[in-house]
C-alpha positions in Angstrom: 110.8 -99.1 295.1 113.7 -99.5 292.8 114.2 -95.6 291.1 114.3 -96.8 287.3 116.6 -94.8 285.0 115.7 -94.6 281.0 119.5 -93.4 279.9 118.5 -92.1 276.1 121.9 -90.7 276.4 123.2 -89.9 272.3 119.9 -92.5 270.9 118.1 -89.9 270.1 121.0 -88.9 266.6 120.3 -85.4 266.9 116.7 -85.7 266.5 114.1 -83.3 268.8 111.6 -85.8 267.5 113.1 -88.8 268.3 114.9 -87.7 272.0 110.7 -86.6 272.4 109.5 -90.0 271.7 111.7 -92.0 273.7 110.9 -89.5 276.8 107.1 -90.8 275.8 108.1 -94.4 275.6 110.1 -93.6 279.4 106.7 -92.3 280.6 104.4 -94.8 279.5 107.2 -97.4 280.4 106.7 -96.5 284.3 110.1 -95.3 284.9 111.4 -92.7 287.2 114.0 -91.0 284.7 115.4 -90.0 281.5 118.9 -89.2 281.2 120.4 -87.3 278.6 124.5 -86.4 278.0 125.8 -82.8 277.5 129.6 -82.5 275.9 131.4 -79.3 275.3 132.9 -80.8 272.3 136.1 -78.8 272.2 137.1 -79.7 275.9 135.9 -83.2 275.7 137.9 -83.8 272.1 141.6 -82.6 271.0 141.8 -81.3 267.6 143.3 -84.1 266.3 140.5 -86.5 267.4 138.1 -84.2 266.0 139.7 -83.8 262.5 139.5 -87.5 262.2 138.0 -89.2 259.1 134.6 -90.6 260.5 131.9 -91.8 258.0 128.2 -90.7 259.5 124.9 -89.6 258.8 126.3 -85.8 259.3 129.6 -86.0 257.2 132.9 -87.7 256.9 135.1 -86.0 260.3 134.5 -87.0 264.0 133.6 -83.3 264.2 130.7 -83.8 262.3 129.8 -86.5 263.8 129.7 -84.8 267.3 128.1 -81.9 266.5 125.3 -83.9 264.6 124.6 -85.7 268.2 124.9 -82.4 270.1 121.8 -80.7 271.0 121.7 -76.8 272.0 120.8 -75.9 275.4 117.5 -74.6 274.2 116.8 -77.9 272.9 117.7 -78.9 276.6 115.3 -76.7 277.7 112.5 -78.1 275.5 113.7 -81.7 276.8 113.3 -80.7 280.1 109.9 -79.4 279.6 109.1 -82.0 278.0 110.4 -84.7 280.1 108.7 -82.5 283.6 105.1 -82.4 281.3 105.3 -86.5 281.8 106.2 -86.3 285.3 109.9 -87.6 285.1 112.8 -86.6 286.6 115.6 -85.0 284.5 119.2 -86.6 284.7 122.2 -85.3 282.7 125.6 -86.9 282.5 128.1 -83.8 281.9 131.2 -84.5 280.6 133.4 -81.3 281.1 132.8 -78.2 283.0 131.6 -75.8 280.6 128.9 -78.3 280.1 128.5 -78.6 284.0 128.1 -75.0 284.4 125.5 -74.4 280.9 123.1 -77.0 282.7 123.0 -75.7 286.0 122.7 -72.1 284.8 119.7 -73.1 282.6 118.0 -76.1 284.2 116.9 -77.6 287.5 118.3 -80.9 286.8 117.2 -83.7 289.4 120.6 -85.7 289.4 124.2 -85.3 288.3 125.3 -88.6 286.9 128.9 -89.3 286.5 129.6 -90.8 283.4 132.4 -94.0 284.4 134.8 -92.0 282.5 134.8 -89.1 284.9 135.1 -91.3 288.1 138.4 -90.5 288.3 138.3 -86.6 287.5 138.8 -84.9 291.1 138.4 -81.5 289.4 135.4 -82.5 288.3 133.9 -84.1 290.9 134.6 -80.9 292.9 132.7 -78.7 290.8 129.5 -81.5 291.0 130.3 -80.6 294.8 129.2 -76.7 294.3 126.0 -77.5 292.3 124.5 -78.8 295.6 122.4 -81.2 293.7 122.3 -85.3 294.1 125.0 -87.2 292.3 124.9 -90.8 290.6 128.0 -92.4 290.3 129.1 -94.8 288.0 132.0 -97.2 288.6 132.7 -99.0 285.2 136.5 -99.1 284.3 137.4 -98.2 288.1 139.3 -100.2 290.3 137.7 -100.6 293.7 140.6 -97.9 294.9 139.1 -95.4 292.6 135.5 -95.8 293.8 136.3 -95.3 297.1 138.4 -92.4 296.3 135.7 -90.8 294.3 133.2 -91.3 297.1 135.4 -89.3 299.9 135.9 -86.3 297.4 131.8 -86.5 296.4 129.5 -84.6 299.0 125.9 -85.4 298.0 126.5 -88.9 296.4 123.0 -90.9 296.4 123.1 -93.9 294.0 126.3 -95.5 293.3 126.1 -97.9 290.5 127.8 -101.4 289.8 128.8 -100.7 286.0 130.9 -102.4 283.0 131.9 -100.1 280.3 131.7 -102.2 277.3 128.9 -101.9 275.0 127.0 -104.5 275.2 128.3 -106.1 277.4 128.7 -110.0 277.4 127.3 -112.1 280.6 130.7 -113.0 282.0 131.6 -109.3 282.6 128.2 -108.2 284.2 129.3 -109.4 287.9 126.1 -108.9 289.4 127.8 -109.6 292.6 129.8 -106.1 292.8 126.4 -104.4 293.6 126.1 -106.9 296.8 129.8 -105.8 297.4 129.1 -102.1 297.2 126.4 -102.8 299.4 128.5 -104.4 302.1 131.4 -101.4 301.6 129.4 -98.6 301.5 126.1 -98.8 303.9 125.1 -95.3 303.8 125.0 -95.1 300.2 122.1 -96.0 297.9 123.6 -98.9 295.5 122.3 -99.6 291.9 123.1 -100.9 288.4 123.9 -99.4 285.5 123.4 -101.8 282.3 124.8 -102.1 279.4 123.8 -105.3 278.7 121.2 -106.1 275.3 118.7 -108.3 277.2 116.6 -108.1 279.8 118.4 -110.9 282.4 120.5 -108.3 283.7 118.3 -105.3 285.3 116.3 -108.0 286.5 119.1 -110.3 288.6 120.3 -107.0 289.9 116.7 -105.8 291.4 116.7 -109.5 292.9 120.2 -108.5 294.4 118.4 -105.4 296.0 119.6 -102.5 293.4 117.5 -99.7 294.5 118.4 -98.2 291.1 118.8 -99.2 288.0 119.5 -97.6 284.5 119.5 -98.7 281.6 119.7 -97.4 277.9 116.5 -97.4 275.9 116.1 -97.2 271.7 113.4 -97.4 269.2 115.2 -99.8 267.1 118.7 -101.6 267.7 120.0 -101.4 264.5 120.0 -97.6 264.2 123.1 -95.6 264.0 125.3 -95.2 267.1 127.9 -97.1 269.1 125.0 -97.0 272.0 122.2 -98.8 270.1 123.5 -102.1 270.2 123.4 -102.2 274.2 120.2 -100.6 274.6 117.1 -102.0 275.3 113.8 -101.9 272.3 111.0 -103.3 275.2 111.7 -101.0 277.8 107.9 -101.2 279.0 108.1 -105.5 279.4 111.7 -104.6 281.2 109.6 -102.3 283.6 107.2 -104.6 284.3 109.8 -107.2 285.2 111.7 -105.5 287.6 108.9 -104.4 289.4 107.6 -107.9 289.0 110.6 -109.0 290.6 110.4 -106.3 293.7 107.0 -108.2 294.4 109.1 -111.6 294.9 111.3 -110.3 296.8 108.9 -110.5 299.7 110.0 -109.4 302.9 112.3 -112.3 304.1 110.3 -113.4 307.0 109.0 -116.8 306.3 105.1 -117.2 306.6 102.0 -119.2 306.1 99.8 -117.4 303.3 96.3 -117.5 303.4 96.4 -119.2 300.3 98.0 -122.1 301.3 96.0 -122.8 304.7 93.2 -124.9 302.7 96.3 -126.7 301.1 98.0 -127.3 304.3 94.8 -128.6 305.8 93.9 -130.5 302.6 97.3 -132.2 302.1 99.1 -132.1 306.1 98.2 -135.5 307.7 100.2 -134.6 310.8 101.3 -131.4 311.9 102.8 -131.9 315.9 106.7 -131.4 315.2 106.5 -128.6 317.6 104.8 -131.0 320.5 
């Protein structure tokens, strides 16, 4: 069964409330997972990014505009609990090591996702190695080069996902086909998709290309506030019930004669001795 990923990720603007809800909407959805994002915003951001004029619901600086999304990591903890309550796994994508070691000092997380960004840190990806815990990896901007590399430093990689990094993204970018790639390149290693795409075509080609995972970021409304909203997905329970739809076509490739179709083979077949 395809392990379905609800990335809420920043959606949530800073509200308990909201990042509560859209756990809810992952639960009664039927996916696996919610995924949140953790930032240390001093090591993520220079100075002079964060002194930036940046218009936002919290102020007028991209400071303010980061620490507005940030949640603490007793609000983490709630989250978690929260998220545990409605039988969900609990995903964060760190982006710096401070952040890496907060989470793992205060919560049991059930995946370390790497964020496409971080693909390419080594130092990173080495201290992932010392949690012990599962990794997702995501492979937007990465050259095939890069994946590969990040997969020989990456002990306990699970899920790797075929990924573009823009946001949304437009059809001629998705290239389904990379996932039947990564399949072919790496066989020992789970391969998924990670979608940034604002329909629901996507997630569903890739479970027909046999993703065993697939993530995708959810909202309550598209037009909120946030450079995330606009690639997200509003239905995520229709979205759910597609790509499980779609496992059931799947089928198992061996070609059969269904019980169903006896009376019409016996109704409509006037001869039936090719194999005399």
């Amino acid at each position: 069964m395809t392990y379905i990923i609800a990335e809420i990720g920043i959606n949530h603007n800073g509200s308990m409330d909201l990042a509560k809800e859209l756990i809810l909407t992952a639960a009664l959805s039927g996916c696996n997972a919610v995924k949140f994002q953790k930032r240390t915003i001093e090591e993520v951001y220079t100075d002079e990014e964060l002194d930036r004029f940046r218009e936002s619901p919290w102020g007028t600086t991209n400071r303010q505009q980061k620490e507005g999304l940030e949640f603490t990591i007793e609000q983490y903890s709630e989250l978690y609990a929260f998220a545990k309550s409605r039988k969900l796994d609990f995903i964060v994508s760190c982006w710096d090591l401070k952040s890496v070691d907060l989470i793992e000092a205060n919560l049991n997380i059930d995946y370390h996702k790497v964020a496409s960004a971080l693909t390419t840190d080594k130092i990173f990806l080495q201290r992932l190695n010392k949690t012990k815990k599962p990794v997702i990896l995501s492979t937007g901007m990465c050259t095939q080069p890069q994946i590969d590399a990040a997969l020989n430093v990456l002990d306990n990689t699970e899920f790797v996902l075929a990924c573009t990094s823009t946001y949304p993204t437009v059809s001629e970018e998705i290239n389904l086909k990379h996932i039947t790639s990564l399949k072919e390149r790496f066989p020992t290693v789970k391969v998924g998709f990670s979608n940034h795409y604002n329909g629901q075509d996507a997630c569903v080609g890739a479970t027909a290309l046999g993703a065993e995972c697939i993530e995708f970021h959810i909202t309550k409304d598209r037009t909120s506030y946030g450079s995330d909203q606009s690639a997200s997905i509003e239905d995520t329970h229709s979205l759910v019930l597609a790509i499980r739809n779609m496992e059931k076509m799947l089928g198992d490739g061996i070609k059969k004669i269904y019980e169903s179709e006896k009376p019409i083979a016996k109704k409509l077949r006037k001869v039936d001795d090719i194999l005399s």
